[in-house]
C-alpha positions in Angstrom: 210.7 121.4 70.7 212.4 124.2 73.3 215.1 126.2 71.9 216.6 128.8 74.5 217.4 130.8 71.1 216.9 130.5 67.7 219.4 128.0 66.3 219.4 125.0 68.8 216.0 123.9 67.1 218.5 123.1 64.2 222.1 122.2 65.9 220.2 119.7 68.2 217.1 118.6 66.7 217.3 119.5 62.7 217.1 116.3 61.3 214.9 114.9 63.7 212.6 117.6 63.2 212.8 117.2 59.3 212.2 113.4 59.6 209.0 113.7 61.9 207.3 116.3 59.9 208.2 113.8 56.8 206.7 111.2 58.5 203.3 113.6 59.3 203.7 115.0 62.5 202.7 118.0 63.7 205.5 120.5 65.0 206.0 122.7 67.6 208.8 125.6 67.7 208.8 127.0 71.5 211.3 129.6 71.5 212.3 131.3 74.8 214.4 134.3 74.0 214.7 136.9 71.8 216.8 140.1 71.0 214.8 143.3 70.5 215.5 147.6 69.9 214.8 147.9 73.4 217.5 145.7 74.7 220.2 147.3 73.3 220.0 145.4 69.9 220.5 147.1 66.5 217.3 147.4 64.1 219.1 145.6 60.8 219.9 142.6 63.5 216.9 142.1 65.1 214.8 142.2 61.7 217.3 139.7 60.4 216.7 137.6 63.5 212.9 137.6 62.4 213.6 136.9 58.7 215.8 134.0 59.8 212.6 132.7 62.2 210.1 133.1 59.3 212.7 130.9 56.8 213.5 128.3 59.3 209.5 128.0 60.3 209.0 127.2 56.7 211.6 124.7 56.0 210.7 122.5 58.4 207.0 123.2 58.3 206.2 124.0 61.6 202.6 124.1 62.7 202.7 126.5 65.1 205.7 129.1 66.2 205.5 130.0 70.0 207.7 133.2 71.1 208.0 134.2 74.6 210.1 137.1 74.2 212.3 136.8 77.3 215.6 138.8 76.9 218.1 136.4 75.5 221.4 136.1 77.9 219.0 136.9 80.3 216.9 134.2 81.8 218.1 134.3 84.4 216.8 137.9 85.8 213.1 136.2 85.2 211.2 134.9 88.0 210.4 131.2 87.5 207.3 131.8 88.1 206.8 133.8 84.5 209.1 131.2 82.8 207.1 128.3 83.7 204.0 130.2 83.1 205.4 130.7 79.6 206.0 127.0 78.6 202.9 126.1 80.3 200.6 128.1 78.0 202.4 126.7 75.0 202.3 123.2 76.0 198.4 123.6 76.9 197.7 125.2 73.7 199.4 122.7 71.6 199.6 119.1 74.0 202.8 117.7 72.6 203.2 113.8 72.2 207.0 114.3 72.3 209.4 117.1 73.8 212.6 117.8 73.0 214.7 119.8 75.6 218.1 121.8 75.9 220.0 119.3 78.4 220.3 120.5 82.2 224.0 120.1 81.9 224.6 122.8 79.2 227.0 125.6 80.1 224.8 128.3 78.7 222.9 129.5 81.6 219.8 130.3 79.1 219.9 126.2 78.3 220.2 125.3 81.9 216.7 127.5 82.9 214.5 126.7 79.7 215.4 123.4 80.9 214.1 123.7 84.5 211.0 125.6 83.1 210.0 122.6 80.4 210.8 119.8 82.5 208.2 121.3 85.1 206.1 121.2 82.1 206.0 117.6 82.0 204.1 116.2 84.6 201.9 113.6 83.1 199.0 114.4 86.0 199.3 118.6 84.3 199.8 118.0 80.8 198.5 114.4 79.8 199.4 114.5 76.0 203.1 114.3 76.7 204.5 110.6 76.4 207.9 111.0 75.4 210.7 113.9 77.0 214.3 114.0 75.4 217.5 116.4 76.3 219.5 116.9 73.0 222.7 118.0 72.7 224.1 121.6 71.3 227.5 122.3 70.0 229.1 124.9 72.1 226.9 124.3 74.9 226.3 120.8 75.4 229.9 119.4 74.7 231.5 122.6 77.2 229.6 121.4 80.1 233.2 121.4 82.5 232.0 118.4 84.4 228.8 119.8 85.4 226.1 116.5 86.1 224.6 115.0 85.4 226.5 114.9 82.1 224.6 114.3 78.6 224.6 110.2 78.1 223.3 109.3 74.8 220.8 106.6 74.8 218.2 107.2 71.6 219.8 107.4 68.3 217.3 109.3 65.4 218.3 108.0 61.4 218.8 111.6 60.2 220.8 110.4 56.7 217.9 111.3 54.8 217.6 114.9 56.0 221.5 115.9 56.9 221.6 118.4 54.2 218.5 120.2 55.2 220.0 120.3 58.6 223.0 122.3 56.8 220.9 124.1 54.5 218.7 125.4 58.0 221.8 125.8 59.7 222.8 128.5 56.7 220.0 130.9 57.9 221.5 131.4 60.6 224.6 132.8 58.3 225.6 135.1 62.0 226.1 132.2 64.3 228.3 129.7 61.7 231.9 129.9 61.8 235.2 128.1 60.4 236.3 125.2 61.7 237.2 124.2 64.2 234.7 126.3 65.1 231.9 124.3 67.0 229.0 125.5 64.7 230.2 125.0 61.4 229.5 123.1 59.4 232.5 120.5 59.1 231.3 120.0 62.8 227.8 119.3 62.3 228.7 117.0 60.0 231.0 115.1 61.9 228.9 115.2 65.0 226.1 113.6 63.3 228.9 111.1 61.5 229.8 110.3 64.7 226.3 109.2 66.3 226.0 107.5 63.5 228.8 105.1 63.9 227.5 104.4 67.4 224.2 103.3 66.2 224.6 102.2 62.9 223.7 105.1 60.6 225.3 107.0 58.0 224.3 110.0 60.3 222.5 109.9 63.4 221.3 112.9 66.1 221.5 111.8 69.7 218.9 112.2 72.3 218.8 111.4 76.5 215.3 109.7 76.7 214.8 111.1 80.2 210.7 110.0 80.4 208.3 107.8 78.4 204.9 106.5 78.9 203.9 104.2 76.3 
């Protein structure tokens, strides 16, 4: 999966993510920012951000971790050229069956590029182990997206009942980014996001995907 920043892997895919490595897949974490010393960030913060990486990597036993190190909030001072070039290494090293993506529509201009980059990652003729490519949705970015199209339509619905609590307990690490409610990223709102899908498909809790390729 592509997460602009640590923490979408778990607002938009957590379950999922849970549920596919329960059912034996492999896993991929490409993550395309991070905050460093250099940028302006302080030390205690930026080792937190890597303890928080290391205990989220374990939870949901990912097989590999990729970090590309662009500065986060700032994506969009990179040429495209080094952001594609990015996601392209990643995807050759580790030919993914199934890729998850930020959705183009996000308000978070971060979201909107690792987007562009991934999708150009895609091409079956380039990178022939990928048969499935879905945009999820983030809270804060996805549901703030002011109009913008084409907007996130929901049309894959993932059982996630199983593994909502270990999408809360991951969500925890990330102890910084959660807030009250109504605060989008809390965790009342997780939970009623994912109550939500899952009355429109049937599930005591569901995540929501835009299937936007497969080749079966």
């Amino acid at each position: 999966m592509v997460a602009p920043h640590p923490d979408d892997e778990v607002l938009g895919v957590g379950g999922t993510l849970l549920r596919r490595k329960a059912e034996g897949a492999k896993l991929a974490w490409l993550i395309m920012t991070s905050i460093s010393v250099k940028t302006g960030w302080p030390e205690e913060t930026v080792r937190r951000r890597a303890d928080e990486i290391a205990r989220v990597t374990e939870l949901f036993g990912f097989d590999e971790v990729f970090m590309l190190d662009f500065p986060t909030t700032a994506l969009d001072q990179q040429s495209v050229s080094d952001l594609v070039g990015g996601v392209s290494a990643a995807f050759k090293a580790f030919a993914p069956e199934e890729v998850f993506l930020p959705h183009p529509s996000d308000i978070h201009t971060d979201h909107r590029l690792s987007f562009d980059a991934a999708a150009g990652c895609t091409k079956w003729f380039r990178y022939p182990s990928v048969r499935r490519v879905l945009a999820y949705e983030t809270l804060s970015e996805t549901d703030f997206s002011m109009g913008v199209t084409p907007a996130f339509a929901p049309n894959v619905y993932v059982d996630i009942a199983p593994y909502l609590e270990g999408k809360l307990r991951a969500m925890s690490f990330y102890a910084s980014e959660v807030g009250e409610f109504p605060f989008p990223r809390s965790y009342e709102a997780l939970r009623a996001l994912a109550t939500l899908r899952g009355a429109a498909s049937g599930f005591h809790a569901a995540e929501a995907f835009q299937l936007l390729r497969e080749r079966s």
